[in-house]
C-alpha positions as a printed Julia matrix, in Angstrom:
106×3 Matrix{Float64}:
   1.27   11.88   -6.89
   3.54    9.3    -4.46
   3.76    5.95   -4.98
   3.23    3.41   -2.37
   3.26   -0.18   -1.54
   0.91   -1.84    0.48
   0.86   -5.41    1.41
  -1.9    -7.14    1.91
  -2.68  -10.01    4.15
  -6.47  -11.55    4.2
  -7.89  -13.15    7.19
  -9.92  -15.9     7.39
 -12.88  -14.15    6.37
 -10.82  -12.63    3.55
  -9.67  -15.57    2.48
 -13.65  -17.14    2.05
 -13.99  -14.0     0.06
 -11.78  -14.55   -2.5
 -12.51  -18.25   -2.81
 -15.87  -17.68   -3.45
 -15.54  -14.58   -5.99
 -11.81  -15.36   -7.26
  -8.95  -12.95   -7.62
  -9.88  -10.75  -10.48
 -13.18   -9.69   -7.81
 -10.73   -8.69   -5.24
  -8.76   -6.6    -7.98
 -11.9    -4.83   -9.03
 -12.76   -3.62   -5.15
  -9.17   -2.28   -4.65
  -9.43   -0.44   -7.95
 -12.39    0.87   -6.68
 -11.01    1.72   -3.56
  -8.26    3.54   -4.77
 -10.35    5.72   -6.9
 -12.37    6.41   -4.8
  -9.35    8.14   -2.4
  -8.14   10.04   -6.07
  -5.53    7.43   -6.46
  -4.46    4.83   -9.46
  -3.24    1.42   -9.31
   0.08    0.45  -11.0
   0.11   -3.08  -10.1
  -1.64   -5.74   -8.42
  -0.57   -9.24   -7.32
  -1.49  -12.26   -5.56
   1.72  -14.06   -3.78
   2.26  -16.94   -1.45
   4.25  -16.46    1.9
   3.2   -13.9     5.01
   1.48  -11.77    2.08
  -0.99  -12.36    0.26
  -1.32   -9.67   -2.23
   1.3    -6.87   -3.44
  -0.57   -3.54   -4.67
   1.59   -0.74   -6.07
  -0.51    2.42   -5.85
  -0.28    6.19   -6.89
  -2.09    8.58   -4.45
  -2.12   12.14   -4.15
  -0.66   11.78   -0.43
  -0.53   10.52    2.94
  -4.19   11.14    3.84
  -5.23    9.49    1.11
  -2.76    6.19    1.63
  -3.97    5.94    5.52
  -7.64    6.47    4.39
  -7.13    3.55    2.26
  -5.7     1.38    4.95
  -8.09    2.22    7.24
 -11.0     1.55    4.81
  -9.4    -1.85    4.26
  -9.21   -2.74    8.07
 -12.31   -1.9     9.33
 -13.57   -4.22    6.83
 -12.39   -7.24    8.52
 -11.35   -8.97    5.28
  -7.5    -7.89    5.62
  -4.92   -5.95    6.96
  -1.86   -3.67    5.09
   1.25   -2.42    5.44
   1.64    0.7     3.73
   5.16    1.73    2.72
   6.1     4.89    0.86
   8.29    4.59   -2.05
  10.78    6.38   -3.11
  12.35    7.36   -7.03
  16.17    7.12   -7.37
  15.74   11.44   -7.92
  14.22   11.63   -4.51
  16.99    9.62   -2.93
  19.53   11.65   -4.52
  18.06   15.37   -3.45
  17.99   13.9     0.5
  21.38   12.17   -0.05
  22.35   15.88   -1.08
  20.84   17.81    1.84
  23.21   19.32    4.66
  21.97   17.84    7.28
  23.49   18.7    11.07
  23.87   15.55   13.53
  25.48   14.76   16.38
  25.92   10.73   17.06
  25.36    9.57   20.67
  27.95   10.16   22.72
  29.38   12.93   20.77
């Protein structure tokens, strides 16, 4: 499985949700949610700033990932930003691949 990081960000609506039912509610729905796509969550937290919440999810790919963020979205509460991350092992095997490029101009 990959792990990704989305970034949540409630609206207004959101933001009534989880004043009303408190943070460990909204940890219980993305659990939920996650499962629900065959995933696992590694870590959740609330922050202050442009994001509101950090999630660090496993999921057994990209389908799964954009089903998630699409679940999220059309339910008005909040957008993501899902990012793919990376281990040091798979930075090292692309870091290692001949790879043929030619610059502009070149």
């Amino acid at each position: 499985m990959s792990k990704y990081l989305l970034e949540i960000r409630y609206t207004l609506e959101g933001v009534k949700g989880v004043k009303a039912k408190g943070g460990s509610a909204r940890v219980a729905a993305a659990t939920e949610l996650i499962e629900g796509v065959g995933g696992k969550i590694e870590s959740f937290y609330f922050a202050f700033g442009g994001t509101d919440a950090f999630v660090i999810a496993e999921l057994p790919d990209d389908v799964s990932a954009v089903a998630a963020a699409l679940t999220v979205g059309a339910g008005g509460g909040a957008t993501t930003r899902t990012m793919s991350l990376l281990t040091p092992a798979q930075v090292d095997a692309a870091a290692n691949m001949s790879v043929k490029y030619r610059p502009p101009g070149s």
